[in-house]
Backbone as a printed PyTorch tensor [residue, N CA C, xyz], in Angstrom:
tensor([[[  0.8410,  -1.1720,   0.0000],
         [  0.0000,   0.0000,   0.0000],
         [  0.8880,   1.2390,   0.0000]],

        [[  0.1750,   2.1760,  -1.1410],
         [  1.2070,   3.1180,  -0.8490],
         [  1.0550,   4.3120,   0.5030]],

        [[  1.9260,   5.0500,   0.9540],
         [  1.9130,   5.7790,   2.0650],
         [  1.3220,   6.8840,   1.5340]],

        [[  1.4640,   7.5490,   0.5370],
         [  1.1650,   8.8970,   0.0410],
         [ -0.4270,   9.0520,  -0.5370]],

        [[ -0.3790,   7.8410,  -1.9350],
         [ -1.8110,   7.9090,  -2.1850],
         [ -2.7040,   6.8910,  -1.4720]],

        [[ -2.5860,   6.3400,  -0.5620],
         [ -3.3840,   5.3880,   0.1420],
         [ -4.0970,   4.1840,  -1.1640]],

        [[ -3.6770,   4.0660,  -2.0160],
         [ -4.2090,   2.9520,  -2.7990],
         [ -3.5810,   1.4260,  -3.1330]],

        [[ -3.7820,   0.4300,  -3.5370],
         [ -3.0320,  -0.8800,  -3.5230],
         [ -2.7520,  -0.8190,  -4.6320]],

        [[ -1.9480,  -1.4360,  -5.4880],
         [ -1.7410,  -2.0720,  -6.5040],
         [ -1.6180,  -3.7420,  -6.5630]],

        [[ -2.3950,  -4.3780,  -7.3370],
         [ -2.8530,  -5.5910,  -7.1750],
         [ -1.7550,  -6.3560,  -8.2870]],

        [[ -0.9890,  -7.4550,  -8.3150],
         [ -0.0640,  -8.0820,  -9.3350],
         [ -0.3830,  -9.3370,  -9.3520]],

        [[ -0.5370,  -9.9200, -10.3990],
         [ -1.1210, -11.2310, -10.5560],
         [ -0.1740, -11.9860, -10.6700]],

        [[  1.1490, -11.7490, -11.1070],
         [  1.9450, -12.6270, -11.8200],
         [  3.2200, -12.0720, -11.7620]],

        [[  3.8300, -12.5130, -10.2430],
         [  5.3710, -12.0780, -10.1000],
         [  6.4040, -12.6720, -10.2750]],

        [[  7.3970, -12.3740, -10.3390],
         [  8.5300, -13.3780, -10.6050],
         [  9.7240, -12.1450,  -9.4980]],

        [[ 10.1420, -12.6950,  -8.5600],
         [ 11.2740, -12.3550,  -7.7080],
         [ 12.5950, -13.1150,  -8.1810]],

        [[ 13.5860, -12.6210,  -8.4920],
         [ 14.6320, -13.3750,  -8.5860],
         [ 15.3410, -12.9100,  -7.3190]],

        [[ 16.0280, -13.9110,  -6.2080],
         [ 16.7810, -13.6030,  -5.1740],
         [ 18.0150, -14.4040,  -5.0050]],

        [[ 18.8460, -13.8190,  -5.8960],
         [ 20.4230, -14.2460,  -5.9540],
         [ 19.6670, -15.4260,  -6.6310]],

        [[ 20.6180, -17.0290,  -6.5010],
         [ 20.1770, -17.9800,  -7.4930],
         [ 18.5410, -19.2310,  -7.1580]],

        [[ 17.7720, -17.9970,  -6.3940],
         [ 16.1350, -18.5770,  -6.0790],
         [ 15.5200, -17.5600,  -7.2650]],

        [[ 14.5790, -18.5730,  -7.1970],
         [ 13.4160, -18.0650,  -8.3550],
         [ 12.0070, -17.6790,  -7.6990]],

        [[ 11.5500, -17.0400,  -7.2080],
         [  9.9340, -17.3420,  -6.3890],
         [  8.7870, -16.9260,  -7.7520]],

        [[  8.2040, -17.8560,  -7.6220],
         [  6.7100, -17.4730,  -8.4520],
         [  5.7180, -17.0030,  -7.4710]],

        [[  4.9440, -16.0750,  -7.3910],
         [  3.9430, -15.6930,  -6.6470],
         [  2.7910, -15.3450,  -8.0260]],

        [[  1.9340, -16.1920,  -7.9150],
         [  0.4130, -16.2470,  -8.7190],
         [ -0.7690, -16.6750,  -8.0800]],

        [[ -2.0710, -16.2860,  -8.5510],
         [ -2.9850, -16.7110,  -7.9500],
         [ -3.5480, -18.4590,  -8.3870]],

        [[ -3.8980, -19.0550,  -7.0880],
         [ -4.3670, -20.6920,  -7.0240],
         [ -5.3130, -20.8780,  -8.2820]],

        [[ -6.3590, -19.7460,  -9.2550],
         [ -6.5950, -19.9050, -10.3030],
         [ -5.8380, -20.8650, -11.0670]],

        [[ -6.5140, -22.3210, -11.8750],
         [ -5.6480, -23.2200, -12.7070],
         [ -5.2510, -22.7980, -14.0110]],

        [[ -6.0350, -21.4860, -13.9200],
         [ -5.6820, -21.0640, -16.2400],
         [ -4.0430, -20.3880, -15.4330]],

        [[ -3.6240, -19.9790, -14.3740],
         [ -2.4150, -19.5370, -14.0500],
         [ -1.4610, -20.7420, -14.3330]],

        [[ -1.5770, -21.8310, -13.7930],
         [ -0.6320, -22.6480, -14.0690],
         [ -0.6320, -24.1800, -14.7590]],

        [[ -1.4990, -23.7340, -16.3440],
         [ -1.5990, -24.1250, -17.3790],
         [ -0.2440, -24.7060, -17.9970]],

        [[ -0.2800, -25.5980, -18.9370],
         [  1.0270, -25.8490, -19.3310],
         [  1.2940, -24.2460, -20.1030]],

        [[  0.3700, -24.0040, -21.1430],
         [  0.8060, -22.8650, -21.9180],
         [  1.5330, -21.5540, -21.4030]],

        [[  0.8030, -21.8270, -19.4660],
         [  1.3700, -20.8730, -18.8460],
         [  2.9670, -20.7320, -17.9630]],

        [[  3.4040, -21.9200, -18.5030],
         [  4.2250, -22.8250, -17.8990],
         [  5.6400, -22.0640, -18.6180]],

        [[  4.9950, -22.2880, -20.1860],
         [  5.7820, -22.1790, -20.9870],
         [  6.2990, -20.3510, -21.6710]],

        [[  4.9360, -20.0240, -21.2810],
         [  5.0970, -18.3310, -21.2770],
         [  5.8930, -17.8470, -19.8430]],

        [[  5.5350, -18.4500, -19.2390],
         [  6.8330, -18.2870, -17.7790],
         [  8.1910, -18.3130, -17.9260]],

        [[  8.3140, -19.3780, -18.4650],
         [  9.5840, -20.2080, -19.0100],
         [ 10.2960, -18.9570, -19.8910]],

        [[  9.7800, -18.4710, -20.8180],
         [ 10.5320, -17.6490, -21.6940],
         [ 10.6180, -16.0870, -21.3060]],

        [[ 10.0600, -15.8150, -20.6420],
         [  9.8350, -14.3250, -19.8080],
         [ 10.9080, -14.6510, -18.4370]],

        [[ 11.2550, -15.8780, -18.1380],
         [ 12.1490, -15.7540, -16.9240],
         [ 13.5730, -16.1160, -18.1810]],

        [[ 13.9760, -16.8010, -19.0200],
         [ 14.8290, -16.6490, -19.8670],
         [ 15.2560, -15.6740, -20.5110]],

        [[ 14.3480, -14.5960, -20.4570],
         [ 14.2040, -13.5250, -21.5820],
         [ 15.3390, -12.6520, -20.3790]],

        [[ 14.5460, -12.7670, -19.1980],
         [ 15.2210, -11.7780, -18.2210],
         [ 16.5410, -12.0310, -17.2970]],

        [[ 16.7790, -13.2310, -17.3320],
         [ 18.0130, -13.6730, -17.3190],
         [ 19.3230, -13.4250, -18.4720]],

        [[ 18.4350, -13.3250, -19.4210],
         [ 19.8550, -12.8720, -20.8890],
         [ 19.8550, -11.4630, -20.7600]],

        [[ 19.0400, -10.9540, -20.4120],
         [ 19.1030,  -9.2820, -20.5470],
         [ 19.5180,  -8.5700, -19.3910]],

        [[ 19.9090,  -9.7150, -18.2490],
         [ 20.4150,  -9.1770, -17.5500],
         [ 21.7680,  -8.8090, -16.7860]],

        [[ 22.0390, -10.0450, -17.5680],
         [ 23.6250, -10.3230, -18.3920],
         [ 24.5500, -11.0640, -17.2060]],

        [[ 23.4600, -11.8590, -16.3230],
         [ 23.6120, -12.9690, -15.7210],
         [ 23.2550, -13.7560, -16.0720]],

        [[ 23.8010, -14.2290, -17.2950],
         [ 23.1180, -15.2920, -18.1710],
         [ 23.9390, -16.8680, -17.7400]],

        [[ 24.8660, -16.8680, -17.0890],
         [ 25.7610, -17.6640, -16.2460],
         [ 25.8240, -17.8930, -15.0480]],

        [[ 25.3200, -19.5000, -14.9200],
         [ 25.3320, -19.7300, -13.9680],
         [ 25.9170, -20.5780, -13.3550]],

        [[ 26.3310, -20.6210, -11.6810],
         [ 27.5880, -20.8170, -11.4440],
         [ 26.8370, -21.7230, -10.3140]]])
């Protein structure tokens, strides 16, 4: 919540990277963790690993 405008912002679909952990935070909804959604995960956490130029892992 923010302090200033008192409003929430709601995120459906996080991805935390913390050093070499991955956390998914999504809602228990099953169209969330669909294979298709599996696989759109898959390339959006790849995508952001090359661009982040920790593409090596140790």
């Amino acid at each position: 919540m923010s302090e200033h405008g008192g409003s929430l912002e709601l995120t459906r679909n996080l991805k935390v990277f913390d050093g070499q952990t991955l956390y998914l935070l999504k809602p228990l909804a099953l169209r969330f963790w669909t294979r298709s959604a599996a696989l759109n995960d898959a390339d959006e956490i790849a995508a952001a690993i090359l661009t982040s130029g920790r593409g090596a892992v140790a």
